[in-house]
Backbone bond lengths (Angstrom), bond angles and torsions (degrees), N, CA, C in turn:
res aa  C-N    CA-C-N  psi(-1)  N-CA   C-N-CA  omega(-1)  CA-C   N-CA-C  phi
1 X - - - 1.452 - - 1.519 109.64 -
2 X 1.325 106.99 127.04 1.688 115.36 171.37 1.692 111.85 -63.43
3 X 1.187 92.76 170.39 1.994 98.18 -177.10 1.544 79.07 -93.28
4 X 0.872 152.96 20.46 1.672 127.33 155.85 1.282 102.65 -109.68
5 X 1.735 129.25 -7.22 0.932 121.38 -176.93 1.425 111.24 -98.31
6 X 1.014 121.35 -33.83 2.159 120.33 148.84 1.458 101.81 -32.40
7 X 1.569 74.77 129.01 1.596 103.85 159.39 2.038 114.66 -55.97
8 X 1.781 103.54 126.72 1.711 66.72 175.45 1.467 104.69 -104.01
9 X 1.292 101.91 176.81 1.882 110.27 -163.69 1.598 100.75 -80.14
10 X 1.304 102.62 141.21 1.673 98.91 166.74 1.278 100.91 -85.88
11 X 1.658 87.23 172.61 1.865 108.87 -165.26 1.418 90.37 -126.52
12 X 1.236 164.59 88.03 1.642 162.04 135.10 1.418 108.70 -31.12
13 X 1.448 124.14 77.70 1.571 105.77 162.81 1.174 121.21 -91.57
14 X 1.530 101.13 116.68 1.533 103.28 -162.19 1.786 103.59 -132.64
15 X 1.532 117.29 47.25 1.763 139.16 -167.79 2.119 87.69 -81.10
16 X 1.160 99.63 -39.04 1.980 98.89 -148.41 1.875 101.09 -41.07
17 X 1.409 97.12 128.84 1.384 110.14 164.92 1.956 125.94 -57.30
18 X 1.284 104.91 -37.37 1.514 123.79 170.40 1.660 75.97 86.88
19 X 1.061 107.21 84.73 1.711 107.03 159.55 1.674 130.72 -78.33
20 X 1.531 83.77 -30.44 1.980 107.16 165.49 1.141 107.49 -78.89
21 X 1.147 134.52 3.92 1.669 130.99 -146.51 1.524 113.19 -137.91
22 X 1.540 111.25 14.40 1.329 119.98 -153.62 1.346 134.14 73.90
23 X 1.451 126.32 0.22 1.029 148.54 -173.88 1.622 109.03 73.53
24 X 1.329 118.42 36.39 1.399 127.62 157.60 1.578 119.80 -48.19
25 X 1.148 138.17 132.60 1.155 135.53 166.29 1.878 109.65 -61.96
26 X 1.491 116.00 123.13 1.345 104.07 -165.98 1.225 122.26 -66.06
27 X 1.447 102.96 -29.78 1.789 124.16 -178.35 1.598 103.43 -50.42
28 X 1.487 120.23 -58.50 1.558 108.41 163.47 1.023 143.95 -90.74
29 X 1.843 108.97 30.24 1.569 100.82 165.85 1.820 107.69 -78.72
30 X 1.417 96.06 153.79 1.545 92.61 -155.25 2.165 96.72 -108.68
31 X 1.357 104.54 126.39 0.587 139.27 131.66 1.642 159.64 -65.73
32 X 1.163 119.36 84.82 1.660 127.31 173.53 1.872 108.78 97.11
33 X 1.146 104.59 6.70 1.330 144.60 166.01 1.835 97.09 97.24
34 X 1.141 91.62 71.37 1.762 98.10 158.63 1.905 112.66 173.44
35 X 1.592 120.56 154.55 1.241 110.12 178.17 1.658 131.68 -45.12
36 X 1.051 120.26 119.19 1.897 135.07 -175.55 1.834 92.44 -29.09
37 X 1.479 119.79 -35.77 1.447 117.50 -157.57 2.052 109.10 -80.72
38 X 1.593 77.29 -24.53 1.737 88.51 168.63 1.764 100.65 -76.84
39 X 1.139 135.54 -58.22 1.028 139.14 -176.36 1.487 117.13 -26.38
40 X 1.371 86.32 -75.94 1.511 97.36 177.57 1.444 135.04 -65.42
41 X 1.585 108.47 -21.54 1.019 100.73 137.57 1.552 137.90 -79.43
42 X 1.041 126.12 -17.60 1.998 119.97 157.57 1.591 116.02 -42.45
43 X 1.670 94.26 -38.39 1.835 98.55 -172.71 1.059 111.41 -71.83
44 X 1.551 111.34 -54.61 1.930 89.84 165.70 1.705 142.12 -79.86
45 X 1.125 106.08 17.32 1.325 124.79 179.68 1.618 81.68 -87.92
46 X 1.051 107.29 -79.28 1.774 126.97 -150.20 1.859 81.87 -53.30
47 X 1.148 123.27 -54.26 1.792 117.34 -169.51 1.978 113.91 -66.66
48 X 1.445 95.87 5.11 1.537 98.99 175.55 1.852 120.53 109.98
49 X 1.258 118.78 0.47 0.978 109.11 -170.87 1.878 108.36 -97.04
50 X 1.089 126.47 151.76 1.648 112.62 176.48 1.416 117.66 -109.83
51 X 1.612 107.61 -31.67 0.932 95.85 -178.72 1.434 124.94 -107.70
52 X 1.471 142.65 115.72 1.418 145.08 -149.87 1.719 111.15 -114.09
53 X 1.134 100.83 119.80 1.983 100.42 170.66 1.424 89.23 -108.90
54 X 1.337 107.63 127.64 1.523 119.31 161.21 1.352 129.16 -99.93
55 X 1.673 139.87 110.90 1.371 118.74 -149.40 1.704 98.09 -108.09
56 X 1.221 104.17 123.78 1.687 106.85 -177.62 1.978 114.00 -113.65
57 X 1.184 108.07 162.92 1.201 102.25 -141.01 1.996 97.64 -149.75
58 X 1.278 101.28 -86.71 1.514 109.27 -164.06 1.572 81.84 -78.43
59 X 1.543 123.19 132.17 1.476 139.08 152.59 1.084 114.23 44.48
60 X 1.497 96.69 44.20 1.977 132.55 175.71 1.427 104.45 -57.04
61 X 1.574 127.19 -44.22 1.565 117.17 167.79 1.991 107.09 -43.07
62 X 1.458 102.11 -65.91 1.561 110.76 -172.20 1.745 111.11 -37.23
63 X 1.257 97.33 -51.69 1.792 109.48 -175.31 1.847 89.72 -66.16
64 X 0.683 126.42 -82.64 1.868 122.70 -168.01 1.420 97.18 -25.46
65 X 1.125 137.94 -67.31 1.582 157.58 -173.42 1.193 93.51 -43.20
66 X 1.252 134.11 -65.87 1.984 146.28 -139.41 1.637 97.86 -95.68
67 X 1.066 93.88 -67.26 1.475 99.61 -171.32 1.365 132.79 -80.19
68 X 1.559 103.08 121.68 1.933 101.76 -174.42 1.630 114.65 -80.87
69 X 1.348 111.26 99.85 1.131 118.98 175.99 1.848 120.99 -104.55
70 X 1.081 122.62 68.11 1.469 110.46 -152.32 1.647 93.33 -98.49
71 X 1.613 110.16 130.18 1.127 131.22 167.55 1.246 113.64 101.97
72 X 1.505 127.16 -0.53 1.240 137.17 170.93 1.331 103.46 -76.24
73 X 1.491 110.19 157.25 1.484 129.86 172.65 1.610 106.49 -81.43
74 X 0.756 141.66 112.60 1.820 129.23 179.61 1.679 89.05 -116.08
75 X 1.796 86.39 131.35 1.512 112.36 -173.99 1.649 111.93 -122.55
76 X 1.092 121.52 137.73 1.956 119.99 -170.07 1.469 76.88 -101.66
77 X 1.653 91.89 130.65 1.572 118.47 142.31 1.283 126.51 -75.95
78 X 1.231 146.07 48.56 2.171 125.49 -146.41 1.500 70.93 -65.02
79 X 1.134 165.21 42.72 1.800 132.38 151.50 1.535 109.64 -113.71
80 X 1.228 106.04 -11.97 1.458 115.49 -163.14 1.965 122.47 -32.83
81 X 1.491 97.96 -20.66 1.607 111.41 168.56 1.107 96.38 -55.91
82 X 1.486 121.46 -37.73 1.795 104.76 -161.71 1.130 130.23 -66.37
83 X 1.483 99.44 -1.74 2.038 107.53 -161.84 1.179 111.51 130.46
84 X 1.268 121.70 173.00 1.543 159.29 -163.83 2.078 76.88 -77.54
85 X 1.565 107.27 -82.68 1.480 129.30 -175.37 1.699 91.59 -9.14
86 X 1.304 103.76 -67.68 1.821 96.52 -158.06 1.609 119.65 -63.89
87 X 1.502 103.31 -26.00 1.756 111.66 169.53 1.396 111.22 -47.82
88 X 1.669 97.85 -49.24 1.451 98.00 -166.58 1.611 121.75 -76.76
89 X 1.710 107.86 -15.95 1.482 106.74 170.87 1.630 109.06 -77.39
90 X 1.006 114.81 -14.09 1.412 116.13 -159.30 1.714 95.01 -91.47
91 X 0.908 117.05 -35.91 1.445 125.65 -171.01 1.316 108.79 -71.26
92 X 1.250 122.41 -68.57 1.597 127.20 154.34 1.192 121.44 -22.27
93 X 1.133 115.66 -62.98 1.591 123.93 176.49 1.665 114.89 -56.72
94 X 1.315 115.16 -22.63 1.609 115.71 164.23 1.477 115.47 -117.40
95 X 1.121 121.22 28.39 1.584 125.04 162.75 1.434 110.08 -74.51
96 X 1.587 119.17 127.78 1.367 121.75 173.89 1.356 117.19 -19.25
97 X 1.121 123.20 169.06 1.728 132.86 -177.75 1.172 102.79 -92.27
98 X 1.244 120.60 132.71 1.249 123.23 -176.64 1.369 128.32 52.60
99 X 1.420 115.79 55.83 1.538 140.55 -167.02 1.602 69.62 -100.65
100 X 1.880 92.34 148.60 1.921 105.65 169.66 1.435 107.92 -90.73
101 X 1.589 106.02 -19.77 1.492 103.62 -170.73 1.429 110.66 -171.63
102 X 1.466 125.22 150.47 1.579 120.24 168.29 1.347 119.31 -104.05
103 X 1.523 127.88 138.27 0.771 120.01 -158.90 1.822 92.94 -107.51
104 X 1.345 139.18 132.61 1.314 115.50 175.97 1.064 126.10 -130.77
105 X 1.559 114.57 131.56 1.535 133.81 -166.57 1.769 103.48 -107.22
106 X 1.562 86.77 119.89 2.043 83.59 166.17 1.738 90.95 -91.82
107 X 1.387 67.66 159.61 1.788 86.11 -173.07 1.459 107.16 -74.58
108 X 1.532 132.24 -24.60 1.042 139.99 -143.62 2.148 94.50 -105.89
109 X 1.164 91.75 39.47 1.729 83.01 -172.89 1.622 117.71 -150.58
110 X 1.783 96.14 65.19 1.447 92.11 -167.82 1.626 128.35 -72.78
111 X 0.992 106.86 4.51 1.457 120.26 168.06 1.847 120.50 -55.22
112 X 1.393 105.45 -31.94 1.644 116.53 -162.93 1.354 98.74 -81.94
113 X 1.263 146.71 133.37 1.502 160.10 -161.62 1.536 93.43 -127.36
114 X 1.615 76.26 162.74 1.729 111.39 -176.99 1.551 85.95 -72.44
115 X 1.288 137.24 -34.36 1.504 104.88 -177.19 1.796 124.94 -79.54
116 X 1.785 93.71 -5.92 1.627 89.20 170.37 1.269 129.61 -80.71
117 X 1.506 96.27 -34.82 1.838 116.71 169.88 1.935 98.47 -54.21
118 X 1.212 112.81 -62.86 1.825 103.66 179.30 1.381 96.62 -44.35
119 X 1.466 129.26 -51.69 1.637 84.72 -158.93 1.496 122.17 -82.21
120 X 1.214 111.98 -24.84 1.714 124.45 166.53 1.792 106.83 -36.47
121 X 1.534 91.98 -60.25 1.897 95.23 175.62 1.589 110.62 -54.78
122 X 1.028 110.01 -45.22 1.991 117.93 -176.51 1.430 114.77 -52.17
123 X 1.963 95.95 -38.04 1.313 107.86 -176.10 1.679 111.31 -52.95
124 X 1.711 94.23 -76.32 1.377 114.95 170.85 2.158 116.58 -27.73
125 X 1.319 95.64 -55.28 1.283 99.49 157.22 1.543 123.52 -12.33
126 X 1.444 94.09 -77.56 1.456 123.74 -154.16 1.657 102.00 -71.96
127 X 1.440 121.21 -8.16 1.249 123.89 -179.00 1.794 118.07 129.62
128 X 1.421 124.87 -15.61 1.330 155.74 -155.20 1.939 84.66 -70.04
129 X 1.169 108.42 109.54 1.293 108.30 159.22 2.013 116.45 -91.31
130 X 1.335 97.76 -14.08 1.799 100.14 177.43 1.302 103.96 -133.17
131 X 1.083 138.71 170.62 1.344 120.27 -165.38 1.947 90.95 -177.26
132 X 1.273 121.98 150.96 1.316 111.70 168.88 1.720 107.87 -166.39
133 X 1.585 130.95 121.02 1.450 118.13 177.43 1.190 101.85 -63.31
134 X 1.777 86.11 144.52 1.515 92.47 166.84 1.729 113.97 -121.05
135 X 1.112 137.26 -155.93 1.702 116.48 -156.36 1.726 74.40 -175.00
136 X 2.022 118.21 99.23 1.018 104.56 178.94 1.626 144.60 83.53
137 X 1.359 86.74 -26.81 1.595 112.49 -171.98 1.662 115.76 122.61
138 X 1.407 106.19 -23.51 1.703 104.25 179.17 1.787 111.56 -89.66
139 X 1.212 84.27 125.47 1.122 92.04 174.86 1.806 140.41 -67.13
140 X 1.161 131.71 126.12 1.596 125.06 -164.89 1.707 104.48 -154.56
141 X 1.078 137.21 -153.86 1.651 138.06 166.55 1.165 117.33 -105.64
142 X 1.208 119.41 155.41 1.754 118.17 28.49 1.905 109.37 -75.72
143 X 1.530 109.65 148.84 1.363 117.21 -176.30 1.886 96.23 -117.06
144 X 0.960 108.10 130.99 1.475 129.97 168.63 1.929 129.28 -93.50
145 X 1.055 113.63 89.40 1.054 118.31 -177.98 1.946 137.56 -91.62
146 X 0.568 104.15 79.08 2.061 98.87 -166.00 1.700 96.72 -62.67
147 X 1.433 85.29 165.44 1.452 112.33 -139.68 1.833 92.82 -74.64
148 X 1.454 105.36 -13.06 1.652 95.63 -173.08 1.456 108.09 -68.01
149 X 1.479 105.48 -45.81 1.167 113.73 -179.06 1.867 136.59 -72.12
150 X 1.731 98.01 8.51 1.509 113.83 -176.05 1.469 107.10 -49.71
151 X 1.687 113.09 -71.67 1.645 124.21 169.68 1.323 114.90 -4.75
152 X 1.614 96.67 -79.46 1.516 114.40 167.07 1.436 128.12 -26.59
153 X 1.488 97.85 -54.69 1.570 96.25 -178.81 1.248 129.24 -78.34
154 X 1.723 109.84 -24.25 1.503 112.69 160.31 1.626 109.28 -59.11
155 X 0.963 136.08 -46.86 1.102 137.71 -167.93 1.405 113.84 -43.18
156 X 1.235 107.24 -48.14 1.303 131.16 -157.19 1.597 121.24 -99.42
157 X 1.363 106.73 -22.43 1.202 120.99 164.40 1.594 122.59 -73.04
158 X 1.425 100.12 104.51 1.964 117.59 -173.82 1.623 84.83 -115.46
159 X 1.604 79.66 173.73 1.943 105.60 170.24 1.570 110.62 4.92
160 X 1.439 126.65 -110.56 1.218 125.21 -154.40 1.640 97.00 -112.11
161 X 1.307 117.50 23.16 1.632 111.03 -147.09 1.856 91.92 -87.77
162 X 1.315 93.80 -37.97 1.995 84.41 -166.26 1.442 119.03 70.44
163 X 1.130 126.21 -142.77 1.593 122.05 -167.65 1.843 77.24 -111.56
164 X 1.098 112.09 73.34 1.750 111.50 158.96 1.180 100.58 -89.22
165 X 1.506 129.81 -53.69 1.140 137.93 -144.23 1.536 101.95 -106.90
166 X 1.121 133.19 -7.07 1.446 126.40 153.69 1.614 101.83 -79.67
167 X 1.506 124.13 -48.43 1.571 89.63 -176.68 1.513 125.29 -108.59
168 X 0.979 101.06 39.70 1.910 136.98 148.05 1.189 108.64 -51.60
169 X 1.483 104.99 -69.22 1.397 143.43 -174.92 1.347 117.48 -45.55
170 X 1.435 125.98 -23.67 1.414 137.25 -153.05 1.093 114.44 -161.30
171 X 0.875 122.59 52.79 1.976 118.27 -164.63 1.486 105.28 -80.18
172 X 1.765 112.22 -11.09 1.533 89.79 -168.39 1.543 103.62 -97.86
173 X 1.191 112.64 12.38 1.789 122.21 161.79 0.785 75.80 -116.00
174 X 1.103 171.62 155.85 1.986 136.13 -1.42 1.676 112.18 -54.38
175 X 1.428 85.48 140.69 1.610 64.53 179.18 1.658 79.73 -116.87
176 X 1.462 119.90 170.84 1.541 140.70 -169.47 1.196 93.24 -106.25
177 X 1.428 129.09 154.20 1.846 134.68 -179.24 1.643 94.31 -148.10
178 X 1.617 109.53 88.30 1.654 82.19 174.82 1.770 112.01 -94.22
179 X 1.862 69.67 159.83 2.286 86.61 -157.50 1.405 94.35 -130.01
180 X 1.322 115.83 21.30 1.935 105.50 174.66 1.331 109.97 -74.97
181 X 1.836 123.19 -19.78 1.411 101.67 171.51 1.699 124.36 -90.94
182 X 1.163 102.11 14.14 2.038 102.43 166.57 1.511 91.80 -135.54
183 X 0.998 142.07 -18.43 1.932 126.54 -168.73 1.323 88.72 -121.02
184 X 1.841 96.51 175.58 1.559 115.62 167.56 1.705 101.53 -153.66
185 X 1.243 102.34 131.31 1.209 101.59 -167.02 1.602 138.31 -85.12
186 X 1.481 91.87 10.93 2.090 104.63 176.45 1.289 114.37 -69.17
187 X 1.168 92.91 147.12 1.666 120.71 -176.98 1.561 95.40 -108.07
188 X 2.125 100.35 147.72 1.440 104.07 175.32 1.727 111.45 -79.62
189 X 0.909 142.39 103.49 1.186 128.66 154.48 1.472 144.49 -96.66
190 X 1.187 88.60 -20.72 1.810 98.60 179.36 2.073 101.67 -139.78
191 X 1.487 110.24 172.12 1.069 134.41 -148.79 1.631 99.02 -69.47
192 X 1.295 105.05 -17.64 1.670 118.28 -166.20 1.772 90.91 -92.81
193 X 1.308 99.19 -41.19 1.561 95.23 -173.64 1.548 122.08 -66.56
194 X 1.422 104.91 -11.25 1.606 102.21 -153.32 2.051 81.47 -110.64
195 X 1.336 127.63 -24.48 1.201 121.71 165.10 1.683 112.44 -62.97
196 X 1.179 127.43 -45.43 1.635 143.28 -152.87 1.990 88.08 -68.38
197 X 1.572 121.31 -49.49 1.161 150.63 162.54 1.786 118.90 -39.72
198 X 1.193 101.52 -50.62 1.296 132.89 -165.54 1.431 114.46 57.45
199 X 0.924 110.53 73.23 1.738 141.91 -153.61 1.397 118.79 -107.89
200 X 1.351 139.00 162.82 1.119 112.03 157.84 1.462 119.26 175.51
């Protein structure tokens, strides 16, 4: 089996405090009647990936307790105040050995389907060392990363930035995956968002 032909591992960063949100932990605002962190992990299970590190963060005891996550890796952020950036170094840094690639899901984005995660994986497949949905032409997640470029992305990952600034960095490997006709790419953040959702 080729390294494009490995499955790559999802990444679940699911640390966010919900600071707009009452300071809810985002991983258990519940969704479809169960926590967003279960969710999102079903979507990338169900979109092809097997193996999942989930990085938890704000009232990470509560989420272990609440949420049925069986077979996931669950990883502590203690920085997770710092940003999106530190989930994503932290996550990387405990992805199986020799993963070909991460695939990464915020937890906070129930719109993105198992058919967007397939094509990101299809992408990667097909040779795609960066990969990112786009919605229309704008770009948002799931973001696809291969393993050359991990270093990089720790590096580069500050405050809320995420792999912005690794695929800044490279635009002429990115490859674009548009997913506006099965996903949508909003995030819950505020009180309007989690009604629009029917969330809660």
């Amino acid at each position: 089996m080729g390294q494009n032909d490995a499955v790559a591992a999802a990444l679940v960063l699911a640390a966010g405090g919900g600071r707009r949100l009452g300071g809810r932990p985002k991983a258990l605002i519940r969704y479809r009647s169960r926590p967003l962190v279960e969710h999102a992990v079903a979507v990338v299970r169900a979109g092809g990936c097997r193996e999942v590190t989930v990085v938890l963060g704000a009232d990470r005891e509560r989420v272990r307790s609440t949420a049925h996550l069986p077979g996931c890796r669950l990883v502590a952020n203690p920085d997770w105040a710092d940003g999106l950036g530190s989930s994503l170094r932290t996550g990387l840094a405990a992805l199986p050995a020799r993963s070909p690639a991460a695939l990464v899901m915020l937890v906070d984005t129930p719109g993105v389907s198992p058919a967007a995660v397939a094509r990101l994986l299809a992408a990667h497949r097909a040779g795609a060392q960066l990969a990112a949905a786009v919605y229309g032409g704008r770009r948002g997640h799931p973001v696809l990363i291969g393993a050359r470029y991990f270093a990089e992305a720790v590096e580069g990952a500050h405050g809320d930035a995420g792999a912005r600034a690794l695929l800044a960095a490279h635009p002429d490997d990115l490859t674009l995956v548009e997913c506006a006709d099965v996903a949508a790419p909003d995030d819950l953040d505020t009180p309007a968002d989690l009604a629009r959702w029917g969330a809660e």
